[in-house]
C-alpha positions as CSV (number, residue, x, y, z in Angstrom):
1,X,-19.0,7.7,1.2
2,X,-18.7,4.7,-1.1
3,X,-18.6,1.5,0.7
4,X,-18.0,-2.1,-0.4
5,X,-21.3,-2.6,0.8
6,X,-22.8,-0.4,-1.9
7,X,-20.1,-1.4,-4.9
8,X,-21.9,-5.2,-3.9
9,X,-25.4,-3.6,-4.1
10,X,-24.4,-2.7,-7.0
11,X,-23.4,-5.8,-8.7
12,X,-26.5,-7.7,-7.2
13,X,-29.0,-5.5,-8.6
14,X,-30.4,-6.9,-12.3
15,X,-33.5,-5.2,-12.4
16,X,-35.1,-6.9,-15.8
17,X,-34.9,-3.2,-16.9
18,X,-31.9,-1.4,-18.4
19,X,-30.1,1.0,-15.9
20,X,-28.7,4.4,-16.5
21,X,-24.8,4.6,-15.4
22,X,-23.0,8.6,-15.3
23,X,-19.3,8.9,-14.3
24,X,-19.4,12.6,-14.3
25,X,-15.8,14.8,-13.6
26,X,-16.7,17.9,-11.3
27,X,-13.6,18.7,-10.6
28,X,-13.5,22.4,-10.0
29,X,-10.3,23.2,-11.7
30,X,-11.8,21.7,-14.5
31,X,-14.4,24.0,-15.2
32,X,-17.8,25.8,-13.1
33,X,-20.8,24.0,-11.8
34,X,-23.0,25.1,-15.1
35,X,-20.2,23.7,-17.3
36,X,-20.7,20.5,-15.7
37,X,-24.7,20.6,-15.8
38,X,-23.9,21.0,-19.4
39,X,-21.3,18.4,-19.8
40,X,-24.2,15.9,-18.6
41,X,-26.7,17.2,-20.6
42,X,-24.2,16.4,-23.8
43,X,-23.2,13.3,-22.3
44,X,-27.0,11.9,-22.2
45,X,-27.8,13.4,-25.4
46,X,-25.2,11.3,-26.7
47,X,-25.9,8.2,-25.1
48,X,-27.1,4.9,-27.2
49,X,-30.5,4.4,-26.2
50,X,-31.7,5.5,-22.3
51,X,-35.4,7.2,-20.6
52,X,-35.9,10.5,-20.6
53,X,-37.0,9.7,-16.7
54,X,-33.7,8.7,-16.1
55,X,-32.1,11.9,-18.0
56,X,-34.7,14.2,-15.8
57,X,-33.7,12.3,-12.2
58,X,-29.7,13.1,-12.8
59,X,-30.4,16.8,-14.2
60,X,-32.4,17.4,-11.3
61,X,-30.1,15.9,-8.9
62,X,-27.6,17.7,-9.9
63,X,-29.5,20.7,-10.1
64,X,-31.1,20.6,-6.6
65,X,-29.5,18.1,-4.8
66,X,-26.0,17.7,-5.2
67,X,-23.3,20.0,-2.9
68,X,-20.7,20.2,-5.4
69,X,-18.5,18.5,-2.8
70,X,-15.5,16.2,-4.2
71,X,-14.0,15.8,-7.8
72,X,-16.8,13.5,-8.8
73,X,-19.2,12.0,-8.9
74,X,-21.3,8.3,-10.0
75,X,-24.9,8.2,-10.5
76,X,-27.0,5.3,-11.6
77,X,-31.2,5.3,-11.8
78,X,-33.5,2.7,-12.9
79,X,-36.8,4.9,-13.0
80,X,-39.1,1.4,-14.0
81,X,-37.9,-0.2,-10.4
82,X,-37.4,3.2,-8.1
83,X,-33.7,2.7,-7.9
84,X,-31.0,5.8,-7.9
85,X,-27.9,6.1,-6.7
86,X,-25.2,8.8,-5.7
87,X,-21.7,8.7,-4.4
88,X,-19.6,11.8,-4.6
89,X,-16.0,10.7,-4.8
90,X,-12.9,12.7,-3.4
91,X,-10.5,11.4,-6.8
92,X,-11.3,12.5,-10.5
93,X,-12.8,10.4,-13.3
94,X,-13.3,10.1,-16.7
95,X,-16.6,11.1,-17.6
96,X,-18.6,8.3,-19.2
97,X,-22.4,6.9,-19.6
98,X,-24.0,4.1,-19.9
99,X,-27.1,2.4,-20.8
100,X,-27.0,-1.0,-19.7
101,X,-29.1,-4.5,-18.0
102,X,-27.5,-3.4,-14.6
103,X,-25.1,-0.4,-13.2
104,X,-21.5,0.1,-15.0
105,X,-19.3,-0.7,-11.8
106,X,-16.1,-1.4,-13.0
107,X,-14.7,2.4,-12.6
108,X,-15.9,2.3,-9.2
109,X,-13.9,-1.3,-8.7
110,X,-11.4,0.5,-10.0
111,X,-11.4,3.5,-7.3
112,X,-12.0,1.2,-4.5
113,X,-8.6,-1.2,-5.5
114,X,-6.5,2.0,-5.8
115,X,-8.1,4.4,-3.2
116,X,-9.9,3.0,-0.4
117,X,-9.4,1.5,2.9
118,X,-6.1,3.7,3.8
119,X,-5.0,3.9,7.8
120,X,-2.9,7.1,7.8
121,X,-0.9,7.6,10.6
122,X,2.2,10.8,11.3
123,X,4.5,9.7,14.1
124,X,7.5,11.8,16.1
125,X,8.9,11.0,19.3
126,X,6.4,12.8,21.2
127,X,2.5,11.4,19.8
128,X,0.8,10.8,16.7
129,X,-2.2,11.4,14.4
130,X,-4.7,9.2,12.8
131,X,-6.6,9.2,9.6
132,X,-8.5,7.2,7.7
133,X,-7.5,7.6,3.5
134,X,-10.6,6.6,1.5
135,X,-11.4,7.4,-2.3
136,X,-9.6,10.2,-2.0
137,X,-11.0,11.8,1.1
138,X,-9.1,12.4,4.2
139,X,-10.7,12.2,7.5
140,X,-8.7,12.7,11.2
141,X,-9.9,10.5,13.7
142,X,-7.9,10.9,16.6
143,X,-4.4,11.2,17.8
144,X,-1.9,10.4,20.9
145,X,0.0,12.6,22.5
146,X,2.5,11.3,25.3
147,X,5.4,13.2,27.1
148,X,7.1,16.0,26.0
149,X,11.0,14.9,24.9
150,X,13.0,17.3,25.8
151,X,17.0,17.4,24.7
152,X,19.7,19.2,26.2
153,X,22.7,20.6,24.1
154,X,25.7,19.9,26.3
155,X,26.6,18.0,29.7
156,X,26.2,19.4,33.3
157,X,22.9,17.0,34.4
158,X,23.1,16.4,38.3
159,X,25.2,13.8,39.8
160,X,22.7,13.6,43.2
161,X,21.8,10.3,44.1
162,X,18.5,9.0,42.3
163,X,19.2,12.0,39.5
164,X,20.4,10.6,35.5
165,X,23.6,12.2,35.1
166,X,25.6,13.6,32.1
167,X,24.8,13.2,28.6
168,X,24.9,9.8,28.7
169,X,22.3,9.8,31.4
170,X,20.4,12.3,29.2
171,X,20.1,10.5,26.0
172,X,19.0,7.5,27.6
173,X,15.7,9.1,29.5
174,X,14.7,10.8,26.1
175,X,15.1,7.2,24.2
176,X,13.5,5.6,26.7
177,X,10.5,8.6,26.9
178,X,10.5,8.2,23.1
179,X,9.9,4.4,22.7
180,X,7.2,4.8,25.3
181,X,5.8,7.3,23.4
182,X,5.8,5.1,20.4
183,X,4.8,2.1,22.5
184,X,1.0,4.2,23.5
185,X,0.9,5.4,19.8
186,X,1.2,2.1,18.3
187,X,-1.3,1.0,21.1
188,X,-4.0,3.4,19.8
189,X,-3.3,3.0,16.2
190,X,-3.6,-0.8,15.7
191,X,-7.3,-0.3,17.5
192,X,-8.3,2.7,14.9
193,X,-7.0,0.3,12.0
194,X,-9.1,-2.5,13.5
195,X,-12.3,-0.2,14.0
196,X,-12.0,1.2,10.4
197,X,-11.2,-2.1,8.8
198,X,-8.1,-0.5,7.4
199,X,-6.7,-2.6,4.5
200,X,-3.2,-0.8,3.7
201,X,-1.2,1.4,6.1
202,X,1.0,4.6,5.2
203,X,3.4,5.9,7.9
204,X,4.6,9.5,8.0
205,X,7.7,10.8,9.9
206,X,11.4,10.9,10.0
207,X,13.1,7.7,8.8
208,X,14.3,6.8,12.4
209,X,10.5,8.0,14.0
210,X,9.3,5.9,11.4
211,X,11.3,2.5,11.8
212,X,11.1,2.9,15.7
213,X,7.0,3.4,15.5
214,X,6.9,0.0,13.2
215,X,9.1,-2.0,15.3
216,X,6.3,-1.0,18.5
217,X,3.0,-2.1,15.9
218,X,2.1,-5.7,16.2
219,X,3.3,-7.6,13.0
220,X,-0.3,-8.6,11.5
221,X,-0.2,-4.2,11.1
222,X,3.4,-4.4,10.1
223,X,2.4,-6.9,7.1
224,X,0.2,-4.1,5.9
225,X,2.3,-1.4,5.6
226,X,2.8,-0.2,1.8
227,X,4.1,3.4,2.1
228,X,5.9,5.8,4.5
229,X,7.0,9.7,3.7
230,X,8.6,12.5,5.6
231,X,6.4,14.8,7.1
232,X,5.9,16.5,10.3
233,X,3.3,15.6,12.7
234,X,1.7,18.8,12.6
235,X,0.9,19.1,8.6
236,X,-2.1,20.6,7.5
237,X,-4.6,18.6,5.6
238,X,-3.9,19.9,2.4
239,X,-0.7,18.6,3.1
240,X,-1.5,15.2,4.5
241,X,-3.8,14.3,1.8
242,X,-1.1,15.2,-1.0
243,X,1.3,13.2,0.3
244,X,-1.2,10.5,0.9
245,X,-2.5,10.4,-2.4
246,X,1.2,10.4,-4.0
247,X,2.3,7.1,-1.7
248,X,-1.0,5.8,-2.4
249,X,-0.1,6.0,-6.2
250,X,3.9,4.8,-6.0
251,X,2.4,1.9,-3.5
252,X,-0.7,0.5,-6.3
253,X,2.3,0.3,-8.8
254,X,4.2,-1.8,-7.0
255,X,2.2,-4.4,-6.5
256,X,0.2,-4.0,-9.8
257,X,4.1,-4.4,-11.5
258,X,4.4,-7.5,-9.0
259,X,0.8,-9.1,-9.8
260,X,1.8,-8.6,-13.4
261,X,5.1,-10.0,-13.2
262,X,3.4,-13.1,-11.0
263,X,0.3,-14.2,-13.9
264,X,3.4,-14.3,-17.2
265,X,5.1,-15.8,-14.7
266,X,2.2,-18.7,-13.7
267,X,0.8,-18.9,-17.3
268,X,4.3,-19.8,-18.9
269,X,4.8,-22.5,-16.7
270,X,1.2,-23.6,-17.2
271,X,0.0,-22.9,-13.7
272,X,-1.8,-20.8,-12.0
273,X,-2.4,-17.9,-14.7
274,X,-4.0,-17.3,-17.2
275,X,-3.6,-14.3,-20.4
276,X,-6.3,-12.7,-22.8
277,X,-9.8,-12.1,-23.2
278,X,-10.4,-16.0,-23.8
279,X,-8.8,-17.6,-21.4
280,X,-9.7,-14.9,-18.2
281,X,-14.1,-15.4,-19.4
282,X,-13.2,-19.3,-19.3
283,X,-11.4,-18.7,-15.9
284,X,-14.6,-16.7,-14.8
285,X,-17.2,-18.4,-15.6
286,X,-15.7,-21.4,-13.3
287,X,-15.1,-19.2,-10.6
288,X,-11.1,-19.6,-10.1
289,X,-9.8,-15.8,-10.8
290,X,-8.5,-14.6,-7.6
291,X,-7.2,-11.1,-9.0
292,X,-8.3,-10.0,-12.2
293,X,-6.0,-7.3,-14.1
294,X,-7.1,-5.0,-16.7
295,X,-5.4,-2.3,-18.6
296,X,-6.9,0.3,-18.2
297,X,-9.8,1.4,-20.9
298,X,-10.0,-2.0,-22.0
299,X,-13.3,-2.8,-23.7
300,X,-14.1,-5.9,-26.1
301,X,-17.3,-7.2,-27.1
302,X,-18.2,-11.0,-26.6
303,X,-21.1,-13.4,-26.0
304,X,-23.2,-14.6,-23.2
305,X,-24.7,-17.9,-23.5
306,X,-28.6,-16.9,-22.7
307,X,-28.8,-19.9,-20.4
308,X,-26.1,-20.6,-18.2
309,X,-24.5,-17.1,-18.6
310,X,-21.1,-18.4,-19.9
311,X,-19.2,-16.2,-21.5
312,X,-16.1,-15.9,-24.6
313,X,-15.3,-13.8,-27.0
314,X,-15.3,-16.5,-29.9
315,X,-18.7,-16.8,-31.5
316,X,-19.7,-20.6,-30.6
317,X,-22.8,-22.1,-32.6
318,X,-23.8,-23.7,-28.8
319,X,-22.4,-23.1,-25.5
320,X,-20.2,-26.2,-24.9
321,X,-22.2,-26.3,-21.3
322,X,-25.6,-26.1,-21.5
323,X,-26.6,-26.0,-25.4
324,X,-28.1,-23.2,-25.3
325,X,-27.4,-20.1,-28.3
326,X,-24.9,-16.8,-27.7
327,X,-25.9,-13.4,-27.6
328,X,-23.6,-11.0,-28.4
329,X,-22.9,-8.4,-25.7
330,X,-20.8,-4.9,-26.0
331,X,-18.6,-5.3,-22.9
332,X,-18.0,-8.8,-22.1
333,X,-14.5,-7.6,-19.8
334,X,-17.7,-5.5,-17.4
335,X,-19.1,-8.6,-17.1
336,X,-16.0,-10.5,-15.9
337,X,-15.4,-8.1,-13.5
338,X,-19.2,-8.5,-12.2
339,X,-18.2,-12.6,-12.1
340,X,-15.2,-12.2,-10.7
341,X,-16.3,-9.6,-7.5
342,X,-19.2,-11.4,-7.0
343,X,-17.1,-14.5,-6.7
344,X,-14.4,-12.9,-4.1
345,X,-11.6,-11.9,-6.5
346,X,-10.0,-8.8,-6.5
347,X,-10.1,-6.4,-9.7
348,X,-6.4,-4.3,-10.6
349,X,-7.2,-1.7,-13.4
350,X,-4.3,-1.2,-14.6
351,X,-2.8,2.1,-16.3
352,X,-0.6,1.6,-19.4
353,X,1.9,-1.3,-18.2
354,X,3.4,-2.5,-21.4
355,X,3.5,-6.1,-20.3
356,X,0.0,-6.4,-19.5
357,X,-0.5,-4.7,-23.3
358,X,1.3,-7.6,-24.9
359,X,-0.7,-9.5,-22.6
360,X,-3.8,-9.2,-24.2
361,X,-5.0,-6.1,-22.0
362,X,-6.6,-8.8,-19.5
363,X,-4.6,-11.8,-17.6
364,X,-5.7,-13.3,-14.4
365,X,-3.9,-14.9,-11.4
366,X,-5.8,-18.1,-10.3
367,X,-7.2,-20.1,-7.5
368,X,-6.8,-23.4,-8.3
């Protein structure tokens, strides 16, 4: 399972030597094991440049080694330094090589902003279960099951001493057996999102299970919320993981329209944002992007000064910092998501927000 461990693995490897990069869709609905075999086979016979070691490590991976598990899959080999890769991932993507001075990465930035890091959690009056959502994989961890609520239809309870009596008396002892039941399940989940380092939170239930469960989680969990739906506690998987993935989606458009909306915002006034290729490699290179947005696709060449690494898409005689001459380079937006991770910031890949477009395809909110 991909981690951010490896993604920053990844980034920090520069071999010297150029690096084979496959995005390869294995979705089953999308076609047989052998048709995939020989979509990568076309995909590296088509490929600008690359070893034939490299070609011969995925075709054998794939051909030996591989399960068939998931809906993709990213492989990366460097053959001159002993290096290969491979992370089955539970969401599609687009198929794509790449024969570059260090692994492609930013589809799997990409996968990791919209997919990973979920807590999961399906409440009712009587217990809940856990799961942890990550890259489109759905895992159940645990649960907690407290006291049965039991409801009576009409009046008639006891009027002995010591006994609840009447409706009244009734409705209170299942609210009360109810919040206690959300009390322990709130209890239990805020340590599973602890232990799985849970980023975002979706909630599952009734509306009134739901708002009574986040009223029992402790507010730093609260904060983290992006996404409830109705569902019982006892869905299937197949289930879970649908509705998961659907929240997941409504929830990373939200805040991507939001980010948006913040950087036009910040770059009009002349603050803290900043819009186009230009201007987010200027805001790279000096280390201030805290969330870099992309739409998504977005490729433009540029140059890399080959001594301090500063990068623009203008083609400069000198770089202004060091002196030094440009080379030109085929994706300089890979790069300044490489800068920008490497720094801290956070990478949105963004899927056909009209704003953004006009935008430039690239804006960044800053630091500083």
């Amino acid at each position: 399972m991909l981690t951010d461990h490896d993604l920053h693995e990844l980034i920090d490897f520069r071999p010297g030597q150029p690096v084979l990069s496959v995005y390869l869709n294995v979705d089953p609905s999308q076609g047989t094991a052998d048709a995939h075999k020989l979509r990568l086979r076309q995909m590296l016979k088509e490929l600008d440049g690359g070893s034939a070691k490299d070609h011969e490590v995925l075709e054998r991976y794939l051909e030996h080694e591989f399960d068939w598990s998931g809906r993709s899959l990213a492989l990366f080999s460097c053959t001159a330094q002993g290096f290969f890769r491979s992370f089955p991932l539970g969401v599609p993507v687009r198929s794509r090589a790449r024969w570059m001075d260090r692994p492609y990465v930013k589809p799997l930035a990409d996968l990791l902003d919209h997919y990973g890091g979920y807590g999961v959690i399906l409440v009712d009056q009587e217990g809940a279960r856990l799961f942890y959502f990550h890259l489109g994989d759905l895992r159940e961890e645990e649960g907690s099951r407290g006291e049965e609520v039991r409801r009576t239809k009409r009046g008639g309870g006891s009027t002995a001493p010591g006994r609840r009596g009447g409706t009244a008396g009734q409705t209170r002892y299942v609210e009360e057996l109810a919040e206690r039941n959300l009390k322990e399940a709130a209890r239990v989940a805020a340590r599973f999102f602890k232990e799985n380092r849970v980023r975002r939170v979706l909630i599952g239930g009734t509306d009134e299970n739901v708002a009574l469960f986040r009223q029992q989680l402790p507010k730093a969990w609260q904060s983290l919320i992006v996404g409830t739906f109705p569902i019982k506690r006892t869905a299937g998987h197949p289930q879970v993981w649908a509705k998961a993935m659907e929240s997941v989606r409504q929830a990373e458009r939200e805040t991507e329209r939001k980010l948006i909306d913040a950087v036009v915002t910040a770059a009009a006034k002349g603050k803290e944002g900043v819009l186009g290729l230009d201007g987010a490699l200027s805001a790279a290179h000096a280390g201030q992007i805290q969330t870099l947005l992309i739409s998504e696709g977005f490729r433009a060449p540029g140059y890399r000064c080959r001594g301090c690494g500063y990068l623009t898409a203008q083609k400069l005689p000198s770089c202004p910092f060091c002196g030094r001459d440009f080379g030109r380079i085929e994706d300089a937006v890979e790069l300044a998501v490489r800068k920008v991770m490497a720094d801290g910031g956070d990478v949105e890949v963004v899927p056909g927000d009209p704003q953004l477009e006009r935008a430039g395809k690239i804006a960044a909110l800053l630091r500083y």
